[in-house]
matplotlib code that plots the C-alpha trace (Angstrom):
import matplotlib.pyplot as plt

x = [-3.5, -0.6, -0.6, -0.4, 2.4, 4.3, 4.3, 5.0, 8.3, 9.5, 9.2, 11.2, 13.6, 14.1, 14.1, 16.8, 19.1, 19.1, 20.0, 23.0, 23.9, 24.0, 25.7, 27.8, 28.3, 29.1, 31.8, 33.7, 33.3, 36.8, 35.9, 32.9, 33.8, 36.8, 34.1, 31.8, 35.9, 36.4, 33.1, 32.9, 36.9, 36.2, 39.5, 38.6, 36.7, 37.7, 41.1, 40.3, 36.8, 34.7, 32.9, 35.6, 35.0, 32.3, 35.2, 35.2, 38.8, 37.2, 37.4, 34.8, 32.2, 32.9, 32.1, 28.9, 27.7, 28.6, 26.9, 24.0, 23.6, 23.9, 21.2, 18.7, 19.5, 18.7, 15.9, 14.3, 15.1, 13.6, 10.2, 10.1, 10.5, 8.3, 5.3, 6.3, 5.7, 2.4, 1.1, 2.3, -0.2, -2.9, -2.7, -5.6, -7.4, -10.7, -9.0, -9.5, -7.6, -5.1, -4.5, -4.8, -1.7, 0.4, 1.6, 4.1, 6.1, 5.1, 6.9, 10.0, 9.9, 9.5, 12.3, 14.4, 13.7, 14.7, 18.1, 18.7, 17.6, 18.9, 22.1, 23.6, 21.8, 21.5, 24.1, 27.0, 26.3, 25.4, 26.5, 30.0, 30.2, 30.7, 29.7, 32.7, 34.5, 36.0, 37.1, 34.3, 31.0, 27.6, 25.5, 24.8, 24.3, 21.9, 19.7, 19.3, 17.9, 15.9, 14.2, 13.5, 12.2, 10.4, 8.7, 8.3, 6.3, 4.1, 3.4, 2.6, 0.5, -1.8, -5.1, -6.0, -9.2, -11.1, -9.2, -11.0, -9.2, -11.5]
y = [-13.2, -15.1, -15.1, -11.7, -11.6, -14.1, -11.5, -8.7, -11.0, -12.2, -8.4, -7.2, -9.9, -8.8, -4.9, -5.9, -8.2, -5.4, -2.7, -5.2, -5.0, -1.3, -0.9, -3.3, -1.9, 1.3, 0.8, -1.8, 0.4, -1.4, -5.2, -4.3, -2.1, -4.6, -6.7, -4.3, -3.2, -7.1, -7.7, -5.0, -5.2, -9.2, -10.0, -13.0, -14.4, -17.4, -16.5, -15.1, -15.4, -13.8, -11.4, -9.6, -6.8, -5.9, -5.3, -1.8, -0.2, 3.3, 3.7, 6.1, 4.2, 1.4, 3.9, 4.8, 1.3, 0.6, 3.8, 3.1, -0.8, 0.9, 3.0, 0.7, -1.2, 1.4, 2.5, -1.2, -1.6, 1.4, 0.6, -2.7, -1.7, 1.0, -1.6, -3.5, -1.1, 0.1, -3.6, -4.1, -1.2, -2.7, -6.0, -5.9, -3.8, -5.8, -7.9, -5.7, -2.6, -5.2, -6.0, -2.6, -1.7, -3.9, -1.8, -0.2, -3.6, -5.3, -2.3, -2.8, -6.2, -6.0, -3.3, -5.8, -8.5, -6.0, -5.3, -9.5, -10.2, -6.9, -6.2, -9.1, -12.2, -10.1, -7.3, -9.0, -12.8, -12.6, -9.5, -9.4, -12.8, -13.3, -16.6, -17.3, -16.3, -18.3, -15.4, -12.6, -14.2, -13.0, -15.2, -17.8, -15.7, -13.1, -16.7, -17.8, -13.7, -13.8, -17.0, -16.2, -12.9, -14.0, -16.4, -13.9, -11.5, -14.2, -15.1, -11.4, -11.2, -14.0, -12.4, -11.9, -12.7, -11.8, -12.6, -15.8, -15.4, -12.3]
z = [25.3, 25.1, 21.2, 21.5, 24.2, 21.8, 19.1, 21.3, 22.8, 19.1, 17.7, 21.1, 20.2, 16.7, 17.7, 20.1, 18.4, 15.2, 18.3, 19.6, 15.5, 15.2, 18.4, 17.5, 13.8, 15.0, 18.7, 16.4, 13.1, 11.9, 12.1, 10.1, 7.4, 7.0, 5.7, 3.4, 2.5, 1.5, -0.4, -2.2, -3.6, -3.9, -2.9, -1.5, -4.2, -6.2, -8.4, -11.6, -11.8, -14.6, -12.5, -11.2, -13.1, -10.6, -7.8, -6.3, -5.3, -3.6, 0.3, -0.2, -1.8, 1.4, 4.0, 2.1, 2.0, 5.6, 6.9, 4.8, 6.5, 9.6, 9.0, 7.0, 10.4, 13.0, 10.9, 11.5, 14.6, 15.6, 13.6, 14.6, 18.4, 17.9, 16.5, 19.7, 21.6, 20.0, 20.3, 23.9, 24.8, 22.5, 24.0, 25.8, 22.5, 20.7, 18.0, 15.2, 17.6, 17.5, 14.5, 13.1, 15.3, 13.4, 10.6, 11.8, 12.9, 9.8, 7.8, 10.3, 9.9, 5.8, 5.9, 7.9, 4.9, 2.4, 3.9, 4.4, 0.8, -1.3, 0.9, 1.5, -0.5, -4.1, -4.0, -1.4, -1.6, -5.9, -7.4, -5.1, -5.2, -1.5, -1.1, -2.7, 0.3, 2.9, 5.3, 4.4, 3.6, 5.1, 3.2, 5.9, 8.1, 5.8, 5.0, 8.4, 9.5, 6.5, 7.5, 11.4, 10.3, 7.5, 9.9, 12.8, 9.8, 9.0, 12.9, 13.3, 10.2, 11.6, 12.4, 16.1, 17.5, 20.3, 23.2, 25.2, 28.6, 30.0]

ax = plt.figure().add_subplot(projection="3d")
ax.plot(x, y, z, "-o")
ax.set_aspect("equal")
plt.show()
């Protein structure tokens, strides 16, 4: 049981901390589309760099990206909640009950690694060239949420067995 209360707790975690995010994302709407604003016009990046090219200039096209983080983060949160949720009531299910209640979380949790890895390592951190940054880089951050939930979806994805503490 407490395997299973340990993946319940780490997928509430996760669901949470992405809540806090969207919350925050969306009460201080400035401080963060300062930053999609920032990486996408990569006027922070190193002085005349060859890439620059890639630099948008359209206050339009920012609030698109922003809104779309926003809601590839409240969609996760939400499924990956949700999965909590469904496990928390299965947690005293057989072991295959169990671990057939997983899929939701697993797709929040995959959509979650998505976001990390396309949003901000590919697109922001290689295509914008963020890490370049000093002020407006996500990148450290993006690695170290790829990692922990990387890790908490292959915790999760560990097979269950029949609980021993009856």
């Amino acid at each position: 049981m407490i395997t299973r209360l340990s993946k319940i707790a780490l997928l509430a975690a996760i669901g949470f901390d992405l809540a806090i995010v969207v919350f925050n994302n969306t009460t201080d709407y400035g401080s963060n589309y300062a930053f999609v604003q920032h990486v996408l016009s990569m006027d922070t990046t190193f002085p005349g760099n060859a890439g620059m090219w890639r630099a948008i200039h359209s206050p339009w096209v920012y609030r698109v990206f922003y809104l779309s983080i926003i809601l590839w983060e409240a969609a996760a949160s939400a499924m990956i909640l949700g999965g909590a949720w469904k496990l928390w009531r299965a947690r005293a299910a057989s072991a295959a009950e169990f671990n057939r209640t997983k899929g939701i979380a697993v797709a929040g949790l995959t959509l979650n690694l998505l976001m990390w890895l396309v949003a901000f390592i590919a697109v922001g951190s290689e295509w914008f060239l963020m890490w370049q940054s000093k002020e407006w880089t996500g990148t450290e951050t993006a690695g170290r949420m790829y990692v922990i939930v990387g890790v908490v979806l292959l915790y999760l994805n560990s097979p269950d067995g029949e609980r021993t503490d009856q």
